[in-house]
C-alpha positions as CSV (number, residue, x, y, z in Angstrom):
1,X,25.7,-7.8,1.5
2,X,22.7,-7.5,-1.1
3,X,21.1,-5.0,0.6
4,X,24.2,-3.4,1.4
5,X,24.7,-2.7,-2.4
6,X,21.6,-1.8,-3.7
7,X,21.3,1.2,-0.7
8,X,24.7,2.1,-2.1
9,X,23.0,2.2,-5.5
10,X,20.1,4.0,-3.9
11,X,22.2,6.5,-2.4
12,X,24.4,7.2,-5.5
13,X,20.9,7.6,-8.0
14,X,19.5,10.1,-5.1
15,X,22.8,12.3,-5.5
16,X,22.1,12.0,-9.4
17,X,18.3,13.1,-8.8
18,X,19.2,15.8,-6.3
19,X,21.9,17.2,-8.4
20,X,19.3,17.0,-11.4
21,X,16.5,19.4,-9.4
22,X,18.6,21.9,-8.1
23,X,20.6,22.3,-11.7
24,X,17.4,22.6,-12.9
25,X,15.4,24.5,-11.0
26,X,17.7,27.2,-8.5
27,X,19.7,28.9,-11.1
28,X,16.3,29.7,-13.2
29,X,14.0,30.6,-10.1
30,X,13.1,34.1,-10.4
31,X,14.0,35.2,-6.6
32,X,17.1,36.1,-4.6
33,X,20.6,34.7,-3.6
34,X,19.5,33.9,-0.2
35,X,16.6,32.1,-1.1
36,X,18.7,30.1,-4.0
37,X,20.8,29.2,-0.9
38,X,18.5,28.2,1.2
39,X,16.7,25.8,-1.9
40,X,20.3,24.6,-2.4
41,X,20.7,24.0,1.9
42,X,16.8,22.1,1.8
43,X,18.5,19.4,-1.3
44,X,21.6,18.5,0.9
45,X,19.0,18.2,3.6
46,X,16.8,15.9,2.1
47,X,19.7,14.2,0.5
48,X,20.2,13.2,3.9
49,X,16.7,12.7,5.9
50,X,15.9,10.2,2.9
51,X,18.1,7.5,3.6
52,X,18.0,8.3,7.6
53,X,14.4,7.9,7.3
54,X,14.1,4.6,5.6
55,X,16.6,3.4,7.7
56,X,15.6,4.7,10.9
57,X,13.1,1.1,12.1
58,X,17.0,-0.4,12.4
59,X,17.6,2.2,15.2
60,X,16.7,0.6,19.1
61,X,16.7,4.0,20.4
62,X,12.5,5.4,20.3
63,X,11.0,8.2,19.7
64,X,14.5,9.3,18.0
65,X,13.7,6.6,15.6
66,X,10.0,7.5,14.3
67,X,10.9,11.0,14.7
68,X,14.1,10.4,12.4
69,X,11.5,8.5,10.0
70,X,8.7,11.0,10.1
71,X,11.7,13.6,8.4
72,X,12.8,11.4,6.2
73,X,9.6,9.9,5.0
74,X,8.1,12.9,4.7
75,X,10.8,14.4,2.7
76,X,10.8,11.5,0.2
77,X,7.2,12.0,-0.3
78,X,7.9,15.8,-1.1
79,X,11.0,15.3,-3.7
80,X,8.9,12.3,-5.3
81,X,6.8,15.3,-5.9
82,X,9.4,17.5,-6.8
83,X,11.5,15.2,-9.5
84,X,8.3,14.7,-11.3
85,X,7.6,18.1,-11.8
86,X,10.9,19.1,-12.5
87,X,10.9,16.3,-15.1
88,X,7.4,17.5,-16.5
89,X,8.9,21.1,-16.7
90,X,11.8,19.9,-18.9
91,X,9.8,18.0,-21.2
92,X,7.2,21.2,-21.7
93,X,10.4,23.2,-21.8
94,X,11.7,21.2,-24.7
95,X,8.1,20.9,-26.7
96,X,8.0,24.9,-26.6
97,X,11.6,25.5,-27.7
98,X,10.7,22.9,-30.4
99,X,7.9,24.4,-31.5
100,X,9.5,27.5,-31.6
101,X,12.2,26.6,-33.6
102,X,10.2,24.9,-36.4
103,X,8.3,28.4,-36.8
104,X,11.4,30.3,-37.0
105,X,10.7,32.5,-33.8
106,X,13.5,32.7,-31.3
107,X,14.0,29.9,-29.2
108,X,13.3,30.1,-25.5
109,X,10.6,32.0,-23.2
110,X,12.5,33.3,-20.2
111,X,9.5,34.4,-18.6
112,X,8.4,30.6,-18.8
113,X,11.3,29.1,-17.7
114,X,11.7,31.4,-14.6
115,X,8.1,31.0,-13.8
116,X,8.1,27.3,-14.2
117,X,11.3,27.4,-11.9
118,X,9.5,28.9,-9.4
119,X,6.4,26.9,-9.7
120,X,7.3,23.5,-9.2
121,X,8.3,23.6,-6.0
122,X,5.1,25.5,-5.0
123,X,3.0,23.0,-6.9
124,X,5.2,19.8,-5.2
125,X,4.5,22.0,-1.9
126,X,0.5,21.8,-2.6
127,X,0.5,18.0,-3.7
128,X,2.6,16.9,-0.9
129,X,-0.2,18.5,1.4
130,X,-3.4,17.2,-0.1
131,X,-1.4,13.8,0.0
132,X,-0.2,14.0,3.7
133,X,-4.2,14.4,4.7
134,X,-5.4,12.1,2.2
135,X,-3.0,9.8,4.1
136,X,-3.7,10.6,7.6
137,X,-7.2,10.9,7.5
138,X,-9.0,7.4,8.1
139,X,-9.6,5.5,5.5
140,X,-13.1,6.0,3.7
141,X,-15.4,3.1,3.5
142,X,-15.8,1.3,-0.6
143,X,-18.9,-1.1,-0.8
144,X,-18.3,-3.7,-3.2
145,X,-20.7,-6.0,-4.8
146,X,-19.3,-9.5,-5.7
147,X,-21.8,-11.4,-8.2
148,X,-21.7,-15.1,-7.3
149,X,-23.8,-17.7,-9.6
150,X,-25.7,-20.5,-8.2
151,X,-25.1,-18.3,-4.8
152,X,-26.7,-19.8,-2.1
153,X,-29.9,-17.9,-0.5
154,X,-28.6,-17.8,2.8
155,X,-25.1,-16.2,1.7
156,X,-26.9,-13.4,-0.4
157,X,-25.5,-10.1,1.4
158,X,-23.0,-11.7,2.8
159,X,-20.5,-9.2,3.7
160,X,-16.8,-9.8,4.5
161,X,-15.1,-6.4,5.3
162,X,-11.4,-6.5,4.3
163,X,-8.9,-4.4,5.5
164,X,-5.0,-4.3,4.4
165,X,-1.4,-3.0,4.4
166,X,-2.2,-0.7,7.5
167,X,1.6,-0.8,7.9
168,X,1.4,-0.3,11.7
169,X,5.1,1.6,12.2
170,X,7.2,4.4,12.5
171,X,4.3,7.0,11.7
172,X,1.3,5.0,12.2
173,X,0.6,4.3,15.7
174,X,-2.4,3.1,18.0
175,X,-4.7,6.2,17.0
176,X,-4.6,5.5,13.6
177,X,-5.3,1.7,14.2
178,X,-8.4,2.7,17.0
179,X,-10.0,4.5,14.2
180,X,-9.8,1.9,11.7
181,X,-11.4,-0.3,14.3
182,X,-14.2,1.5,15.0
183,X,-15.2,2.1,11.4
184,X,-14.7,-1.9,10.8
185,X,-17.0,-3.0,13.3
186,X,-19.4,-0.1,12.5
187,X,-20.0,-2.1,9.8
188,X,-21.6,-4.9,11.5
189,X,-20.0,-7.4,9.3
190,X,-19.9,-11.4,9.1
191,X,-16.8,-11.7,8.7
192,X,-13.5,-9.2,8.6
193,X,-10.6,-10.1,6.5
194,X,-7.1,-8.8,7.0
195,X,-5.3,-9.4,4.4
196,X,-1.4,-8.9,5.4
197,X,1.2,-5.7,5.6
198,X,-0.2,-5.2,8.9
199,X,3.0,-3.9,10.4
200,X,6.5,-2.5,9.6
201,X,8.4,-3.0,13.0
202,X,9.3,-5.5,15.4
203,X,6.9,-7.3,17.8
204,X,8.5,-5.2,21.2
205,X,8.2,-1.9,19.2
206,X,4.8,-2.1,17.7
207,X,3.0,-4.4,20.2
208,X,0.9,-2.1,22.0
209,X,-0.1,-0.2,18.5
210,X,-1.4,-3.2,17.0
211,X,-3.7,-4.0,20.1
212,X,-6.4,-2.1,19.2
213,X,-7.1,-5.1,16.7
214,X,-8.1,-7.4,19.5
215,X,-11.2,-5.3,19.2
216,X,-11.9,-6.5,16.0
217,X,-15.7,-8.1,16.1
218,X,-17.8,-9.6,13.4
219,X,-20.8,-12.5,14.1
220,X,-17.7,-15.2,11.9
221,X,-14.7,-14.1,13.5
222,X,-11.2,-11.7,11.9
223,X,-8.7,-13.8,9.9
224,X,-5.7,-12.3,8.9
225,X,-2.7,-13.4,6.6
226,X,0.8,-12.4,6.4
227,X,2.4,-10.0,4.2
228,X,5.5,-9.6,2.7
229,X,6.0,-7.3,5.8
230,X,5.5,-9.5,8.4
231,X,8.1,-11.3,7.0
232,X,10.7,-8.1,7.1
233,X,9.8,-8.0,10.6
234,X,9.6,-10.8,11.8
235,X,6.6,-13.5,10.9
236,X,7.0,-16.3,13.4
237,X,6.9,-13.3,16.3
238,X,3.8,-11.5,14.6
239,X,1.7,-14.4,13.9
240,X,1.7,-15.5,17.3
241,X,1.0,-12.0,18.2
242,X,-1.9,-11.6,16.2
243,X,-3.5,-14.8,17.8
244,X,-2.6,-13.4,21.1
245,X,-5.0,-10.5,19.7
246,X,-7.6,-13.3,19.0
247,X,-7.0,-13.3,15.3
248,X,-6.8,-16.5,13.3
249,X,-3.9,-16.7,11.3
250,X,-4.4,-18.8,7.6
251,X,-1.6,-19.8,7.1
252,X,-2.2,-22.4,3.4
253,X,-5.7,-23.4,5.7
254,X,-8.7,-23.3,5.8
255,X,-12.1,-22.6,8.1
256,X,-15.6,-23.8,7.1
257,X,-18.2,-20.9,8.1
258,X,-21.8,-21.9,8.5
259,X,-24.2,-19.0,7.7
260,X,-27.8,-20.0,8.2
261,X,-27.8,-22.9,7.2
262,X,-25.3,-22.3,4.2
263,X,-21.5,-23.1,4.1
264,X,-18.7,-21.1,3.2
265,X,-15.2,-21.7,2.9
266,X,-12.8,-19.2,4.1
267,X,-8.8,-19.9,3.1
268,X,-5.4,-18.1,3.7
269,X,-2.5,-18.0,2.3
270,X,1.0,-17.2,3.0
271,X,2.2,-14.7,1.2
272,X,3.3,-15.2,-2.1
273,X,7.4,-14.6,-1.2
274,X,7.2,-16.2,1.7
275,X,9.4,-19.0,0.3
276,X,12.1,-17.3,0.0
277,X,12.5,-16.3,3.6
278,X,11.3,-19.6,5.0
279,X,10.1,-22.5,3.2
280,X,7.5,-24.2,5.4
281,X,6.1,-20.8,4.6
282,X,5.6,-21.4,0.5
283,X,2.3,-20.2,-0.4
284,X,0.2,-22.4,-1.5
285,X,-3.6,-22.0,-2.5
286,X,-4.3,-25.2,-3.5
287,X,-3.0,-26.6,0.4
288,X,-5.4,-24.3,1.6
289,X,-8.3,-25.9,0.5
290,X,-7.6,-29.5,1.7
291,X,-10.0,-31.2,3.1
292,X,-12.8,-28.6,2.6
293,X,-16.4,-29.7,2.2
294,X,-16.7,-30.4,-1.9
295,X,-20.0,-29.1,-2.2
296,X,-19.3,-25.5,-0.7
297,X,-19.9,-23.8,-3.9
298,X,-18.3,-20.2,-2.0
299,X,-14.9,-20.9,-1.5
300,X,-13.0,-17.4,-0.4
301,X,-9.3,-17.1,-0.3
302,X,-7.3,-14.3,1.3
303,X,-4.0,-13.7,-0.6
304,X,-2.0,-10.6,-0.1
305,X,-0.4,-10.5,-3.3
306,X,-2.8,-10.3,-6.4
307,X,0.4,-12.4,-7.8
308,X,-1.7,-15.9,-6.5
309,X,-4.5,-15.4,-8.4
310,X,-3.5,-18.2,-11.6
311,X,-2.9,-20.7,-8.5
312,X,-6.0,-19.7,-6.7
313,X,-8.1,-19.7,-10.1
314,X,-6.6,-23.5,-11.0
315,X,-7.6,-24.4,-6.8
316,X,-11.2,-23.6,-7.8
317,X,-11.7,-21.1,-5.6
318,X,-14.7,-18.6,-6.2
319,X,-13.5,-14.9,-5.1
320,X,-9.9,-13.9,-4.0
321,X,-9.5,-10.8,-1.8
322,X,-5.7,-9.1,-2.1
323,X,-3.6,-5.7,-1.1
324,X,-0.5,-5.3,-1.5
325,X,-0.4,-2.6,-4.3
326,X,-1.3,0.3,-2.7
327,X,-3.3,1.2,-5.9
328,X,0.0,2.9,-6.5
329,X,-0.3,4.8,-3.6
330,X,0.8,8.3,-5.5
331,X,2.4,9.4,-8.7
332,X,4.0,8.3,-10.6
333,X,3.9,5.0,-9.2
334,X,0.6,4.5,-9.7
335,X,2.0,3.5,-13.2
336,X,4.8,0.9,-12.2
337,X,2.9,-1.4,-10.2
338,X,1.3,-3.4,-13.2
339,X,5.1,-4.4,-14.1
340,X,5.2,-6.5,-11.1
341,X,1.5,-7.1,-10.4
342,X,-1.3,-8.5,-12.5
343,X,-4.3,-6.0,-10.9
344,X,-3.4,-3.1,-9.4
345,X,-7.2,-2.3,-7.6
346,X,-10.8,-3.0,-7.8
347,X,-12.8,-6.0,-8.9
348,X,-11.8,-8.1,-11.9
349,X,-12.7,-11.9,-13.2
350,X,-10.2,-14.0,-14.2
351,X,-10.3,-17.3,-15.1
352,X,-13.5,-17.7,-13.6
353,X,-12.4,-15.9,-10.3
354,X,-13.5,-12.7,-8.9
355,X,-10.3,-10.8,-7.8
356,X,-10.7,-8.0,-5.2
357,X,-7.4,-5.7,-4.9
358,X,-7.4,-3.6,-1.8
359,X,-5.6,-0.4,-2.4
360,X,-5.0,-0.2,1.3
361,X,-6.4,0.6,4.4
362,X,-2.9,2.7,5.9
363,X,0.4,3.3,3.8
364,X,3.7,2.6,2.7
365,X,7.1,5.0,3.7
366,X,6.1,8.5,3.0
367,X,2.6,9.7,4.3
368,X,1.3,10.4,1.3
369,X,-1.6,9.3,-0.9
370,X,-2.7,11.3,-4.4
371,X,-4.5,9.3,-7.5
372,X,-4.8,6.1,-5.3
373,X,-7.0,7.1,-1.9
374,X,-6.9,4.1,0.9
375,X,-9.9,2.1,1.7
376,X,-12.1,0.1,4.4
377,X,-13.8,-2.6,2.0
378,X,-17.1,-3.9,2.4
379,X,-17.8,-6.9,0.0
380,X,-21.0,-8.1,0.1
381,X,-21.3,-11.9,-1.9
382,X,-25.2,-11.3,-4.0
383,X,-26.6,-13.7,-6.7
384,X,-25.5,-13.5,-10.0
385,X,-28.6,-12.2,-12.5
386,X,-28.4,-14.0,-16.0
């Protein structure tokens, strides 16, 4: 019923927005009736690909399903574009008129406003692009140095690649995972982290496009986590998936890895909601670490949510790696994610813990990425220098 009302809600604000961008932009654009028609015919459109596409994983019947998403998804990604600009546009409209007025010249340029009408949706054209490759092109590799005091020799250049919210789905399939692969195990690592969002789909849909990661291969083994997605789709059926794959799942547990000598504690958590779809999933960072060998001075935990940092900071663990955020992913909500999370990307201390936010090894809903580009991390533990 919840959800039932709030894509009513969603529906009724995307009339509003629609409505909004064609008042705005159509009558001022500088070019013919049939083309005003046709801008007019692309809004109804899109008014309906956007909720057809977000709905579409609900339908059985495939390909009409990711093909009905790949529309939609891409045509949200494009008016996200388009509302911002059209929004930007107004507010520059309203600072020149301003400005006019207070110097006494007549108000209004109409050469701006007709060129501006016409070049938003140009501009929202050109974004929309650059961020449909920056999305589909595999993600580039980020090295990223974690400075650990009192660091064991043996642990120095320790390197845990992490990888996160690939979103396996409607419009990422088993190409887009193989590649991933191969750059993760390029890498040579000791140990691969996956730290949740891995899929947006059910287990009979997505199964064979998530097998790639059986390939997975580091000297320390892949652990992976749930996400707030795996729960959407299904976590009971996914996690034993994933250690059909050959993954181990954390789930509030721990491994002890010995590195030469040297011991390191690897923990997982649930992810942070997972309470609230089933309780023996509660995260729970301090669980995780029961039991583990007191005098492993590296203790690791993979969180999906930067959210479980306080709790993991409290547990006394040493470095917490997390996704979730998608740095944002694209404008403008590269600027709304610190509302609900506490670090949006990159390294950060707090409360003696080092915090590593993934923005994302795939993507969320529209193929797009712009401000916040997607990532294969390398973290490499070396010694702290006074």
């Amino acid at each position: 019923m919840r959800r039932s009302a709030f894509f009513i809600r969603f529906i009724g604000v995307g009339v509003l927005f629609h409505v909004y961008v064609g008042w705005r932009l159509i009558p001022a654009a500088p070019v013919g009736m049939p083309l005003k028609v046709l801008a007019a015919a692309w809004l109804v459109a899109s008014l309906v690909l956007i909720p057809l596409g977000m709905m579409a994983r609900n339908i059985e019947a495939q390909p009409l399903s990711d093909r009905l998403a790949w529309c939609g998804l891409t045509a949200m990604g494009f008016f996200s574009s388009l509302l911002l600009l059209t929004f930007a546009r107004d507010v520059l409209l309203l600072c020149v008129h301003l400005a006019d007025w207070l110097r006494g010249a007549p108000i209004g340029s109409p050469a701006l406003v007709a060129d501006s009408a016409l070049a938003v949706p140009i501009l929202a054209i050109l974004l929309s692009a650059i961020g449909f490759y920056n999305a589909r092109k595999r993600a580039p590799i980020v090295t990223v140095d974690v400075p650990i005091a009192n660091l064991p020799a043996a642990l120095d250049g320790f390197t845990i690649v992490q990888i996160s919210d690939i979103h396996v789905g409607p419009t990422i399939k088993r190409p887009y995972v193989e590649r991933i692969v191969a750059a993760v195990n390029g890498l040579a690592p000791d140990l691969i982290a996956v730290t949740g969002d891995v899929v947006d789909g059910a287990v009979p849909h997505l199964a064979d496009h998530t097998r790639p990661l059986a390939g997975l291969s580091a000297r320390h083994g892949a652990y992976v986590v749930t996400g707030n997605h795996e729960y959407y789709s299904g976590a009971d059926k996914w996690i034993a998936e994933f250690r059909r794959l050959g993954l181990t799942v954390l789930l509030n547990q721990h491994v002890v890895v010995d590195h030469d000598g040297a011991q390191a504690v690897i923990a997982g958590v649930t992810d942070y909601s997972a309470g609230s779809f089933d309780p023996a999933h509660s995260s729970d960072p301090a669980k995780a670490l029961d039991g583990a060998p007191p005098d492993a001075l590296v203790r690791v935990l993979l969180a999906h949510q930067p959210r479980s940092a306080p709790a993991a900071a409290e547990a006394g663990f040493t470095l917490q790696l997390s996704g979730h955020t998608h740095g944002g992913q694209f404008l403008p909500w590269n600027f709304f994610v610190r509302l609900q999370q506490p670090f949006v990307a990159g390294l950060v201390k707090f409360n003696g813990l080092w915090v590593y936010t993934s923005r994302g090894t795939g993507y969320w809903g529209p193929p797009k990425r712009l401000g916040a580009p997607s990532e294969i991390t390398r973290v490499r533990l070396v010694a702290a220098t006074a």
